[in-house]
Structures are given as structure tokens and as C-alpha cells.
C-alpha positions in Angstrom: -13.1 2.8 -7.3 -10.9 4.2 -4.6 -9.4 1.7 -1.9 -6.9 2.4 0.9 -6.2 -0.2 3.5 -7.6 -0.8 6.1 -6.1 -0.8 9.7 -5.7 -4.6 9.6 -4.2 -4.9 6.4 -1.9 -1.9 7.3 -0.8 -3.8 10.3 -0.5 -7.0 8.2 2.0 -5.4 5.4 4.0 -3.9 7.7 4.1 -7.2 9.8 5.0 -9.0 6.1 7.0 -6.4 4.6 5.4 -5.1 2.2 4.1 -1.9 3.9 7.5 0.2 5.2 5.6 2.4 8.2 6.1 6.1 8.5 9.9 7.3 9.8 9.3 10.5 10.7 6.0 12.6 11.0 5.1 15.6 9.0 4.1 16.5 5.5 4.5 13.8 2.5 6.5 14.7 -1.0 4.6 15.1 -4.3 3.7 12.1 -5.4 5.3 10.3 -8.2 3.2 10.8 -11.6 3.4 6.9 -13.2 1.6 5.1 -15.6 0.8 1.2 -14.2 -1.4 -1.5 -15.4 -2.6 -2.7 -11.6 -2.3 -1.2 -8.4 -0.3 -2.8 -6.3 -3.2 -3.5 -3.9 -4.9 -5.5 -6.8 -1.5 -7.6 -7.2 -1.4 -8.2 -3.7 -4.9 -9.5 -3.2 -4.6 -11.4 -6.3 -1.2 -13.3 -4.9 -2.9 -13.7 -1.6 -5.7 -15.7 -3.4 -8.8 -13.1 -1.8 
């Protein structure tokens, strides 16, 4: 199950914190390779009660 935010709860995390908006345009690194036991979307929604 694949979930990306949402315009809203973009605008919300970076209104928050929690979401650091882009600084510059252009191509994005290679992503970091780590194991985790939640996403951090998961945690979030789970903190927030939803």
C-alpha cells in the first residue's frame, strides 16, 4: 500500500514543521536505502489520533 500526501497534508506539515519544502528545483539524490518498522506517515497519523 503506497501513500504520498496529499496537497493538504503537504501544506499542513510544512505549516507544522514536519514537512521542510523544496529549496531549490531540479533532480532529487538517490535515496537513502534503510530498514524502519513504520513509515513515518503511519507515526504521524497515529500521534494525530486519525
Amino acid at each position: 500500500m503506497d501513500k504520498t500526501l496529499s496537497r493538504d497534508q503537504f501544506a499542513k506539515g510544512v505549516e507544522e514543521g514536519w514537512v521542510t519544502p523544496p529549496q531549490k528545483v531540479g533532480r532529487l539524490g538517490t535515496p537513502l536505502c534503510q530498514k524502519t518498522e513504520s513509515r513515518s506517515i503511519d507515526v504521524l497519523t497515529e500521534d494525530r489520533g486519525e
